[in-house]
N, C-alpha and C positions, 0 to 999 in steps of 0.2 A: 217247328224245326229248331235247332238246338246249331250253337256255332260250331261252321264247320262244314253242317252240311250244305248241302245247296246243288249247282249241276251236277257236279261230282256223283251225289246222291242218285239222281235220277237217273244215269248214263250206269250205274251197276244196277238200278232198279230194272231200267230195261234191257240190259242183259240177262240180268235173270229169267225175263219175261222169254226172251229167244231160246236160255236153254231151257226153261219148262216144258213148251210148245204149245201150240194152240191145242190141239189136239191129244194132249194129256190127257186132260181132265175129262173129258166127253160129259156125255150129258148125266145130270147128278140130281138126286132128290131133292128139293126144294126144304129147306129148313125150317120150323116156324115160324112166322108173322111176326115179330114187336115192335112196336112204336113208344109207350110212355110206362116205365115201370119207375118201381123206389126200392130199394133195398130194406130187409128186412133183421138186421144186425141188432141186439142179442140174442136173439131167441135162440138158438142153440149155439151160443158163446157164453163166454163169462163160466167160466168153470172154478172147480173146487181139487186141484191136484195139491196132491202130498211133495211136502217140498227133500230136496233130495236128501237121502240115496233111495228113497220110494220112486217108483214110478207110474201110481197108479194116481187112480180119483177118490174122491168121497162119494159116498151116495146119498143121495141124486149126483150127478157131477155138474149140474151148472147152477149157479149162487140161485138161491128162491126171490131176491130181490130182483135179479134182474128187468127192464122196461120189455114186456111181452102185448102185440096187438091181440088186440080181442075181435070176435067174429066181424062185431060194429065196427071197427075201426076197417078192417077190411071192406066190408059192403061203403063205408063213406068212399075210400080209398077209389073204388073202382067205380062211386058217383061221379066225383072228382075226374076222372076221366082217365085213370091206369087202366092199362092193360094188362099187367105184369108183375110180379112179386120177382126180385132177387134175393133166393133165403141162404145169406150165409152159414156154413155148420162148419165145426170145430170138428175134424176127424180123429182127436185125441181120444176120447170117452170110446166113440165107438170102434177103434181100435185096439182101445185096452181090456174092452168089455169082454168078455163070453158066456156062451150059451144063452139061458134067461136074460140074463141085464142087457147083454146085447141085443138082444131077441126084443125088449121092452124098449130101450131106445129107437130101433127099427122102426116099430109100431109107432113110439110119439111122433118121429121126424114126419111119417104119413101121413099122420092123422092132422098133422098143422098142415101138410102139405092139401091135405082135404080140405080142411077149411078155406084155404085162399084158394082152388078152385071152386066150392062152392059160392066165394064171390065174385065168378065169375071174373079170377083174374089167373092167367097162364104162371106157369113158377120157372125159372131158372136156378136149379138147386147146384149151389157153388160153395165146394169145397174151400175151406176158407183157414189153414195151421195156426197157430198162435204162437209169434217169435217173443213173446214174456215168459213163456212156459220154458222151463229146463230138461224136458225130455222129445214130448212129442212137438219137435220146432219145427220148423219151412225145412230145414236143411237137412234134417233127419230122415223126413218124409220123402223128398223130394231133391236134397242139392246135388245128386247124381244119380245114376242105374244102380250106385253100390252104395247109396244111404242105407243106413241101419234099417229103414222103418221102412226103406221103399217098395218091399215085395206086401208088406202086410197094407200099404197106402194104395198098390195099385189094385190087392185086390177088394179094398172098398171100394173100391171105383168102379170096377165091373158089378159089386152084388148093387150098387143105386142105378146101374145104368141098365142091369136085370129088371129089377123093380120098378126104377122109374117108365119102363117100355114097356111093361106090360100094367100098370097102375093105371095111368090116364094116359095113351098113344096120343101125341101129338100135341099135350099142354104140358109137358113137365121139359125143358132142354136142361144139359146136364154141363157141369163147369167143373175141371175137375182140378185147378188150380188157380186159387189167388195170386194176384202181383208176383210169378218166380225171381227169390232174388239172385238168380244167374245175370250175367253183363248182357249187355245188348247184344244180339247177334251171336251166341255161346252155343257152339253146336253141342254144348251138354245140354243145354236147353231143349233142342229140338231131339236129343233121342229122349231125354226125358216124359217131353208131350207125347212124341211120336209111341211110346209104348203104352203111355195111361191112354192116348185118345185111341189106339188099336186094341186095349182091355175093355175098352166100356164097348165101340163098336163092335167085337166080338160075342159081347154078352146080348146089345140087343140093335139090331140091326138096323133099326126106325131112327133110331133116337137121335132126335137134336143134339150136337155136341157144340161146346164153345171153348173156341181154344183163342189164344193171348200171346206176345211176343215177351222176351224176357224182361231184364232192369224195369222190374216193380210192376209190368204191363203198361206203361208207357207209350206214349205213339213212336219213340226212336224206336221202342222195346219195337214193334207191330212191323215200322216200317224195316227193320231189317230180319224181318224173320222171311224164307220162304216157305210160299202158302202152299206150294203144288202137293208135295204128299200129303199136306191133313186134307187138302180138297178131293182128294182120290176116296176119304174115310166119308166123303158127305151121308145126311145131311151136317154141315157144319157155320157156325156163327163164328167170326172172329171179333171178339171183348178187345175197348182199350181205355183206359182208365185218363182223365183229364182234371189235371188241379193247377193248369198251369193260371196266372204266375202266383207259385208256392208261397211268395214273400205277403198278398195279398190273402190265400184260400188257408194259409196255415197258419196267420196273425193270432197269437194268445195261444200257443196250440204245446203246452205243459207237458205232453209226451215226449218232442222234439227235443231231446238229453245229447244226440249229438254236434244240435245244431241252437246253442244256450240263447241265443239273439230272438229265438220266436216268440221264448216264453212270454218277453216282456214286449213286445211288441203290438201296436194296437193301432187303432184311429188313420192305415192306410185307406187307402181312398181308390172304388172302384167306380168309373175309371180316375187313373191317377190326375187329370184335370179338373177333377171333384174337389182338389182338396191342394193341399203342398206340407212340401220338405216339413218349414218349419210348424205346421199347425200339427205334421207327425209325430217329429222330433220331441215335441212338447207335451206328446201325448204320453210319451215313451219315457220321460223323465220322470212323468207323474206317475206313472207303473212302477218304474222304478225307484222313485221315494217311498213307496207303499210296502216295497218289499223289505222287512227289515232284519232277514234274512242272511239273505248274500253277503259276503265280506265286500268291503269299499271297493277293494283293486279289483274285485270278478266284474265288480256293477260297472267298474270304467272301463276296462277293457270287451264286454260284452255291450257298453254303450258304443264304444269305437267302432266296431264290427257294425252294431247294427245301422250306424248313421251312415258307413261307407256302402251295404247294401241300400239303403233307401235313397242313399246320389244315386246308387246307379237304378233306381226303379223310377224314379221321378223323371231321371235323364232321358230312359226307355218309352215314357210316356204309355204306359199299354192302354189300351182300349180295343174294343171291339175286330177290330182290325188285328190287334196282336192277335186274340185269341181265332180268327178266322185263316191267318197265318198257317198257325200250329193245328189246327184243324185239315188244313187243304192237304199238309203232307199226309196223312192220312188217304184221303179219297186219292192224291196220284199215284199211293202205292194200290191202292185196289182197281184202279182203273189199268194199271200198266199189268195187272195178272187178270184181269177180267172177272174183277169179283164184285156183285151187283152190291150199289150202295147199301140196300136193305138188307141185306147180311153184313153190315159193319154195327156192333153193336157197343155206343160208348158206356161204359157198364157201372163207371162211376163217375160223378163229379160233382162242387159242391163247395160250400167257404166254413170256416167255423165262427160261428154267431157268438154275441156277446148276451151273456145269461149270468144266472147265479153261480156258476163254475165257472166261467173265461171270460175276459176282456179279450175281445177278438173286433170282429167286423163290425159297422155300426150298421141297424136293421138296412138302410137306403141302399151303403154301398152292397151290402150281401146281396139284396133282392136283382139290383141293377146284373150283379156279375152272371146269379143265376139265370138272367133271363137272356142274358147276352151269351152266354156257353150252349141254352138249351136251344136258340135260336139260331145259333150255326151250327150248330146239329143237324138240325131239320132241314134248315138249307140245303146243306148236304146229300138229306137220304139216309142220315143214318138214326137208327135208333137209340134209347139212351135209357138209363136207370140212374134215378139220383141218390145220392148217398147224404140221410139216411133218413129214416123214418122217425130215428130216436139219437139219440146222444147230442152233444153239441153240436153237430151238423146235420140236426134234424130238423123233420117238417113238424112234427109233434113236440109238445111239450110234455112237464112229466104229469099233467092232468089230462092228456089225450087229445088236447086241442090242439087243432090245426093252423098255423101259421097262413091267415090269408095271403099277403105279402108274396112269400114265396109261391103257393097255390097258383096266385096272377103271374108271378115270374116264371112260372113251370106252363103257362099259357091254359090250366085250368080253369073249372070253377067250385067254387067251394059246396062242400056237400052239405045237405041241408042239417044233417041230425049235427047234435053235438050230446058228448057221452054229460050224464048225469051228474 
């Protein structure tokens, strides 16, 4: 819960509830089963587009280097004790595509999609845009019913939600938008959902769908969305993504261009009673002695900032508690619409670890955080996928090995093989 909200909150949530009515929704096809998934982010990301006035790809369209699981890594995955794959896809390529090449990318997205069912783990295939790209972005796809690219986005959405329903009925659920960056509670937002999740429904009648609330998919984003019309589309899952507190899950995190304080940021402490102000403060000087980059005045003014975020993280004291806070608003919005904990699916969450690319989290505090997120999850009832298999917030490294650590923070156990 976010300042601000509070009874307030609740007292419009249970209105809601009265105009819905009990008796909306009547009785609905039961969704798929998940319990412990991990995201499977690059395998069809990382693209190769011609930079403008081109709007196309190279071919292949996604870099050869990218970190791709192998069958092994799957069957450990699902030792380990997943249930689940979230396979992120880039719908740039395969909306630029035609005839053959699209016809060939069709084929590979199935054919991975075969392989993590052959290991015996369910897939959640989620549409995933890329806001680095200059053509096919979130906003193009998606930031209204009258985006450039929205007729050609909604109808990939129906042809995977064709495919996926008749492919493997009842192991593939379908996501047909990452994080929307519409505001919380944006009813462009919900005609936007409301048309892609009635294209895929249309197309295949079965199908699992997973639909998310706006601002980034968020739990504000969840809690002020209403659920009554997509629940009328069931079977349906509702995703909500969890990184809170950001100052901690996004320490060292070099993409954050709008927000210049992360970069150099390091040595927070989860939880924040692990550790203090100045053992951070000090970590954060040494970061940035390192940088010899920056002009003098950016480094002081972006030290300024980041010392007056970290008074107020310290001050906050989060622990376990915080994040079971921000968690519960969650279940009282599903609770006040009647929607069973088992269909709340948290679809991401996760810290950025310190490695040969980032000074980020030290291994304890990540492990502590992940074990403490994935544990009031469960609490809960709801499901969860963790982010990610690979990159800096992954369970793997770039020789395929598994992070025990996390493994134990994820409440698994580690799979016996290890790759060659």
């Amino acid at each position: 819960m976010r300042a601000g909200d509070g009874p307030s909150r609740r007292l419009v949530l249970a209105g809601a509830l009265s105009l819905a009515g009990s008796g909306a929704v009547g009785a609905a096809p039961t969704p798929m089963v998940l319990r412990r998934g991990i995201s499977l982010w690059p395998w069809f990301s990382l693209t190769r587009e011609f930079p403008a006035p081109r709007t196309d790809y190279d071919w292949p369209p996604f870099q050869s280097d990218r970190p791709v699981p192998t069958g092994d890594d799957l069957r450990r995955l699902a030792e380990a004790g997943f249930d689940f794959v979230r396979l992120p896809v880039d719908p740039g390529p395969f909306v630029a595509a035609t005839g053959a090449r699209r016809a060939q990318l069709l084929g590979q997205l199935f054919s991975a999609i075969d392989l993590c069912l052959s290991a015996r783990l369910a897939v959640v295939l989620n549409l995933q845009a890329n806001a680095a790209t200059h053509h096919f972005t979130p906003e193009s796809f998606y930031g209204s019913t009258a985006a450039p690219l929205f007729g050609a986005y909604r109808d990939l959405v129906a042809e995977l939600a064709r495919r996926s329903g008749l492919h493997a009925p009842g192991r593939i659920a379908l996501e047909p938008v990452n994080e929307p960056p519409q505001a919380c509670g944006a009813l462009n937002w919900d005609r936007v959902q409301g048309v892609l999740l009635g294209a895929a429904r249309a197309a295949a009648p079965g199908l699992t769908l997973v639909a998310t609330g706006a601002c980034g998919g968020m739990a504000s984003g969840l809690t002020a969305l209403d659920p009554a019309p997509i629940r009328r589309l069931a079977p349906v899952l509702f995703s909500v993504h969890f990184y809170e507190p950001y100052l901690f899950t996004h320490q060292g995190a070099t993409w954050m261009t709008g927000e210049p304080f992360y970069r150099a940021l390091n040595g927070v402490p989860w939880p924040a009673a692990q550790g203090s102000l100045d053992g951070t403060l000090a970590a954060v000087r040494a970061r940035m002695r390192a940088d010899t980059v920056t002009p003098p005045a950016e480094k002081a003014e972006t030290f300024r900032l980041t010392e007056a975020k970290l008074r107020e993280y310290f001050a906050a004291d989060p622990d376990r508690r915080f994040l079971d806070r921000h968690l519960a608003d969650v279940k009282t919005w599903a609770d006040l619409y009647g929607i069973p904990a088992g269909e709340i699916l948290m679809g991401e969450f996760g810290a950025l670890r310190s490695d040969a690319r980032y000074v980020a989290s030290a291994p304890a505090d990540r492990a502590r955080y992940v074990r403490d997120v994935r544990e009031g999850a469960e609490a809960l009832g709801f499901a969860w996928a963790f982010w990610n298999l690979f990159d800096g917030l992954g369970l793997m490294d770039d020789e395929h090995r598994i992070d025990p650590a996390i493994i134990a923070a994820l409440g698994l156990r580690p799979p016996a093989g290890r790759p060659n």
